[in-house]
C-alpha positions in Angstrom: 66.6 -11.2 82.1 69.9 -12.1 80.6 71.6 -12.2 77.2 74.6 -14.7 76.9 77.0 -15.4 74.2 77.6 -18.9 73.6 79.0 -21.6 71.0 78.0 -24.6 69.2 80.1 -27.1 67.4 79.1 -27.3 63.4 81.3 -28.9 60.5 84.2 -28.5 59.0 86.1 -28.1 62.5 83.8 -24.8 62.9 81.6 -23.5 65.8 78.9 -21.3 65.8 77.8 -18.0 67.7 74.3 -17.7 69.1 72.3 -15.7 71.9 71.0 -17.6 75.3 68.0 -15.6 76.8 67.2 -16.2 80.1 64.5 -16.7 80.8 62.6 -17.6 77.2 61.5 -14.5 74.9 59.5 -14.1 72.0 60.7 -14.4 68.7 60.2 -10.7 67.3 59.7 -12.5 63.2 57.5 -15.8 64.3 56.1 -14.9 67.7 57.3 -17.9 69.4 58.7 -18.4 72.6 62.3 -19.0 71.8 66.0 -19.4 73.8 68.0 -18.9 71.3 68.9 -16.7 68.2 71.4 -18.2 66.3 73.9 -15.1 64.5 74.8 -16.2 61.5 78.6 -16.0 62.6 81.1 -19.0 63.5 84.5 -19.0 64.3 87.6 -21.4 63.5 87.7 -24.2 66.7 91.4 -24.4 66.1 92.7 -21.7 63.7 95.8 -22.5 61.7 96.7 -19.3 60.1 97.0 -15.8 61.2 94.1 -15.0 59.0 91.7 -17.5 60.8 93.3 -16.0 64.4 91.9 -12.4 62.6 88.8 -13.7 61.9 88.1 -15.2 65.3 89.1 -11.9 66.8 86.7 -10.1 64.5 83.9 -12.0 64.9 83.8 -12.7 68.6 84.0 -8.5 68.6 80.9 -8.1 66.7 78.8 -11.5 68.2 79.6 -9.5 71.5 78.3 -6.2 70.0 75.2 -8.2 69.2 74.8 -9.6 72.4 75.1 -6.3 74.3 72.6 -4.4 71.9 70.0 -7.5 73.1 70.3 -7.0 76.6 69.6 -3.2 76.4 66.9 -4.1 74.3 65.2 -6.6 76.6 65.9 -4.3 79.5 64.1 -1.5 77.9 61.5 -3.8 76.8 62.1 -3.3 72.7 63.4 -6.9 71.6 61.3 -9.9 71.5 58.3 -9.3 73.4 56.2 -9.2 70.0 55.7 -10.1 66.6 56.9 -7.6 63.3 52.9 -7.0 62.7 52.2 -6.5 66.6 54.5 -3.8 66.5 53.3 -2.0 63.9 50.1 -1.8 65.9 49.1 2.2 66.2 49.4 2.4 70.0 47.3 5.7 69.8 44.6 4.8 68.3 44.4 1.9 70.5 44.4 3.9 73.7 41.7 6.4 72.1 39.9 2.9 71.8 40.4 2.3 75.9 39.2 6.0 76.4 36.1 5.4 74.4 35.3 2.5 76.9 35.6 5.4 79.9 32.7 7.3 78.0 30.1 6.6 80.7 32.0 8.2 83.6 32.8 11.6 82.1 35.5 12.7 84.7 37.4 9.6 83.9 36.7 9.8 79.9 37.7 13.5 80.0 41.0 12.6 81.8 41.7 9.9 79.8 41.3 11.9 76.5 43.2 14.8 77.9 45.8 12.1 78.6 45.5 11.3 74.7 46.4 14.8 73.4 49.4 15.0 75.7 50.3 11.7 74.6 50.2 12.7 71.0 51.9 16.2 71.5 54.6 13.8 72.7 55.2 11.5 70.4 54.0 14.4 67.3 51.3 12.0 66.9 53.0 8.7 65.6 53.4 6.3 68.3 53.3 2.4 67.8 53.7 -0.5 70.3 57.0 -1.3 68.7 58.2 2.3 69.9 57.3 1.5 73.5 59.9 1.2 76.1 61.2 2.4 79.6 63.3 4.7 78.4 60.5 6.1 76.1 58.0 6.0 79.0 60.4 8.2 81.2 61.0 10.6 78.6 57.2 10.9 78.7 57.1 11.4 82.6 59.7 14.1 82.1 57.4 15.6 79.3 54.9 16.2 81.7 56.8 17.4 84.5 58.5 20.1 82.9 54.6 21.3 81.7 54.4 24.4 84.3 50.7 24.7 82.7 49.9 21.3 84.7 48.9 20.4 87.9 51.0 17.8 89.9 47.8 16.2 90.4 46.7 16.7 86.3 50.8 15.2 85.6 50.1 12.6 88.0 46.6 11.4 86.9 48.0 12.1 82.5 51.0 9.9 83.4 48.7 6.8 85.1 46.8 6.7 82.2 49.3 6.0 79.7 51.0 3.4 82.3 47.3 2.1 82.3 47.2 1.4 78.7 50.5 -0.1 78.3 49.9 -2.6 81.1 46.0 -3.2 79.1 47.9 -3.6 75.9 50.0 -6.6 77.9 47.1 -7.8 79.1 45.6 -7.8 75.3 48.5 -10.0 74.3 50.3 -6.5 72.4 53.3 -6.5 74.7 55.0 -10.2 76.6 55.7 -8.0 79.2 54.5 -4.7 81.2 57.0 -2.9 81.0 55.4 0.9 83.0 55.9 -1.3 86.2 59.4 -1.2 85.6 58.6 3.0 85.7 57.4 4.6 89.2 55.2 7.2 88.8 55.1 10.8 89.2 55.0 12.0 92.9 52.4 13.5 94.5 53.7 16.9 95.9 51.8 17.7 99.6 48.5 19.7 98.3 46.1 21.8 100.0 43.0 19.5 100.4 39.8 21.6 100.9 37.4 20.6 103.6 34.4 22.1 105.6 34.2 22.1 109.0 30.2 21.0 110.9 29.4 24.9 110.9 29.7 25.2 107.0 27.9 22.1 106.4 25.1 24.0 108.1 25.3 26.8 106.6 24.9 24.9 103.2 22.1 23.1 104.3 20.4 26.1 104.7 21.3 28.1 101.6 19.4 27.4 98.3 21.5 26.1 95.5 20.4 27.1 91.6 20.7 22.8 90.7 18.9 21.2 93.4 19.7 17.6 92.3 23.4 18.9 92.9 23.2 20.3 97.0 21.8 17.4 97.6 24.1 14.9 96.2 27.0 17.2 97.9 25.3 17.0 101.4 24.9 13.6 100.9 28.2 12.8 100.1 29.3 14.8 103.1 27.5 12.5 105.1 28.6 9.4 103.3 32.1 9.8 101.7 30.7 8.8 98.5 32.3 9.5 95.3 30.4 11.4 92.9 30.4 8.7 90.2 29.4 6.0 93.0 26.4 8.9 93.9 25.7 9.7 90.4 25.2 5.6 89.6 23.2 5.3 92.9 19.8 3.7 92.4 16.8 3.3 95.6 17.2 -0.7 95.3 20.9 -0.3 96.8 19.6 1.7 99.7 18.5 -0.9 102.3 16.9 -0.5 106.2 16.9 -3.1 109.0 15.8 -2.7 112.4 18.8 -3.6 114.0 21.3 -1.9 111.3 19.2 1.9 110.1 20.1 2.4 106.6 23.0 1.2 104.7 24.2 1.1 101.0 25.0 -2.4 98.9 27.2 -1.3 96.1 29.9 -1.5 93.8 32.4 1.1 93.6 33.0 2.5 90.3 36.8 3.0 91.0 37.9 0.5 92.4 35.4 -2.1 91.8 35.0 -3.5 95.3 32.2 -4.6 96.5 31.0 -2.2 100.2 28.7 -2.3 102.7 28.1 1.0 103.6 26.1 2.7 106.7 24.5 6.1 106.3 23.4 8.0 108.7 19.9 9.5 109.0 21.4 13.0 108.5 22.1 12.0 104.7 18.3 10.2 104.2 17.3 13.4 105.1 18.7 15.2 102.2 16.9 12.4 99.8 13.8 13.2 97.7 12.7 9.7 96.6 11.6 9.6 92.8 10.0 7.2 90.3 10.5 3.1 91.4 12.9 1.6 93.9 15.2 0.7 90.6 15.2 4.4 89.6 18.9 6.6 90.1 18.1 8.5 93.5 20.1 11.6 92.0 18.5 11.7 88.4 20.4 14.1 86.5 23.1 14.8 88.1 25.9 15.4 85.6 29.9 16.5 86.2 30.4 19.6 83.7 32.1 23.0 84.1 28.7 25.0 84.5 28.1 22.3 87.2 31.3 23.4 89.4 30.2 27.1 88.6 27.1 26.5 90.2 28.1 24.5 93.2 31.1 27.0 93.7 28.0 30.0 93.3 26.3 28.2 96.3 28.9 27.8 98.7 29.8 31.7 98.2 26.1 32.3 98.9 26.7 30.8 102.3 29.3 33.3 102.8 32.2 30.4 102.7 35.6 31.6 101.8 36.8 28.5 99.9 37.3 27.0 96.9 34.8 23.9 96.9 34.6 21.3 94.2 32.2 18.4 94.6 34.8 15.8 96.2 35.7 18.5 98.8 32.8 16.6 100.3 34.5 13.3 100.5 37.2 15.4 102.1 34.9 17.0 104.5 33.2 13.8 105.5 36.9 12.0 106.4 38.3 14.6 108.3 34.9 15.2 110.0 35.2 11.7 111.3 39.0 12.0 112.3 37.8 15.1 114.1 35.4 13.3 116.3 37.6 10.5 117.0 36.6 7.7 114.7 40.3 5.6 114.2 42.0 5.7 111.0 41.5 1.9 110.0 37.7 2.3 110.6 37.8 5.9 108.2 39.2 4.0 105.6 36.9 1.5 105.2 34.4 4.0 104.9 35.7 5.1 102.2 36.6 2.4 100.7 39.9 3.0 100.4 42.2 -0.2 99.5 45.5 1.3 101.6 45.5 2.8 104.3 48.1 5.0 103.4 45.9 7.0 101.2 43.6 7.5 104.4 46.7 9.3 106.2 46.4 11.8 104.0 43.7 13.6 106.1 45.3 12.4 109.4 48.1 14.9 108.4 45.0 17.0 107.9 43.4 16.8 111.4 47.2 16.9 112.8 48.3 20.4 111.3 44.7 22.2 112.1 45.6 20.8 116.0 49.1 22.9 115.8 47.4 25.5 114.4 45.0 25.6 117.3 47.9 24.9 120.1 49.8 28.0 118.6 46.7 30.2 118.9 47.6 29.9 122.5 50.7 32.0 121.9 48.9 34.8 120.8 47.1 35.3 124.1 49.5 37.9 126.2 49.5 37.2 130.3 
């Protein structure tokens, strides 16, 4: 978008200074889309005296002034994209409002209201829409990363969040534009992704786990790559068996909303205890909390496995378990539902660096 200076013939042999945006913005005192903002300034079309020649000089100085505060103020998104109330709108309590919605899907909520008290620590609790902007937003993305205490994966998921609810409050008519698109997000650093190999799925299967419900949800998503808010929301009616097919899953996912076709192997029916009627949850009671994870990381150091397991290390297990034996990349990510592919590489680099491992094994063995 651009901000010109331009003139306009008026009376007395006089011309007057306004703003050209292009394209249209929104008045910030009426809310309509507007072109122009006329300054309040003119200068002399023909000056006679040295006085008018000062005044010309004077006033083209500070119309230009004007006109370059505008265009930093439509780059960083502060300057006519809404109405005086809308920017008195308390942007925090209107993203607690979007968390609230999130209060179904605990792991979600509890990342989007660890999100909020970041967000607040940030901004020492006083942030409205009017003080959004690029500049503010990267200041934010800077806040994070310089937290030693966080994750790159807690920065990284803290930091979508608050680009999710600026691009909501666009959508909700708060903000003409979205600007956090303008903002790329934090990167994600090359993690250790946790995964068992056929042998400790086994073992698992054979060890007793203090929460039933939760081993065999686990197992199951090992066998499926489901996520555990697409297992926990699982109900008998979206399990489905033809002859020519086996079983297969009709569902929704929670995350990304798509609608899958899923086939499950008879390894993962196994695992099923089936409960109440077919439009009954097929995991009934199966909750995400710290004492949860305690337990599930209690069973898999029963089975004598050296690792540090949370419940979407089975997701993990399932894709690279499938790289392992040779199912193609494209066909892995549709399985799990992944929208790009590039996210699927991720265990590809996986499968690759446990196949040098193996080739340098070879050096240790003296001839």
């Amino acid at each position: 978008m651009k901000v010109f200076l331009r003139m306009k013939k008026i009376s007395k042999g006089r011309k007057s200074l306004y703003l050209d945006f292009y394209p249209p913005v929104e008045n910030p005192n009426t809310g309509n889309s507007t072109r122009r903002e006329f300054l309040n300034l003119h200068i002399y079309e023909r000056p006679k005296s040295q006085e008018d020649k000062d005044h010309n000089r004077a006033t083209k100085s500070l119309a230009e002034s004007i006109r370059a505060k505008r265009q930093i103020e439509v780059q960083e998104g502060t300057y006519g994209f809404m109405s005086a109330t809308k920017k008195k709108t308390d942007f925090l309590a209107y993203y607690d409002k979007l968390a609230q919605k999130r209060i179904d899907s605990p792991k979600n909520y509890g990342n989007w209201k660890s999100a909020y008290k970041y967000i607040c620590d940030f901004s020492n609790n006083e942030l409205t829409v009017g003080d959004l902007s690029e500049r503010l937003i990267e200041d934010f993305k800077e806040y994070l990363m310089k937290k030693t205490s966080l994750a790159n994966n807690s920065q990284i998921s803290y930091f979508n969040k608050f680009k999710a609810a600026i691009k909501q409050a666009f959508k909700d008519g708060l903000l003409a534009e979205n600007i956090a698109q303008r903002v790329e997000s934090i990167k994600e650093e090359d993690t250790k992704r946790e995964f068992l190999v056929v042998e400790e799925i086994q073992k698992l299967a054979q060890v007793e786990c203090e929460i039933p419900i939760l081993k065999q949800a686990f197992l199951f998503s090992a066998f499926t790559g489901l996520r555990f808010s697409d297992i926990q929301k699982l109900t008998w009616q979206e399990i489905q068996h033809s002859k020519d097919n086996g079983y297969f899953i009709r569902f929704q996912q929670k995350k990304t909303k798509g609608q899958e076709t899923l086939p499950i192997p008879q390894n993962a029916i196994n695992f099923l205890e089936k409960q109440g009627n077919e439009e009954g949850l097929v995991f009934p009671g199966l909750d995400y909390s710290a004492w949860n994870n305690v337990k599930l990381q209690n069973w898999i150091t029963k089975a004598k496995i050296n690792k540090k397991i949370t419940f979407h290390a089975a997701r993990h297990s399932f894709a690279t378990l499938q790289l392992t034996l040779g199912t193609d990349l494209y066909t892995v990510s549709k399985l799990l539902g992944h929208k790009d592919i590039r996210t699927t590489q991720i265990y590809a680099k996986i499968i690759d660096s446990k196949k040098t491992e193996a080739i340098n094994k070879l050096d240790d063995i003296s001839l």
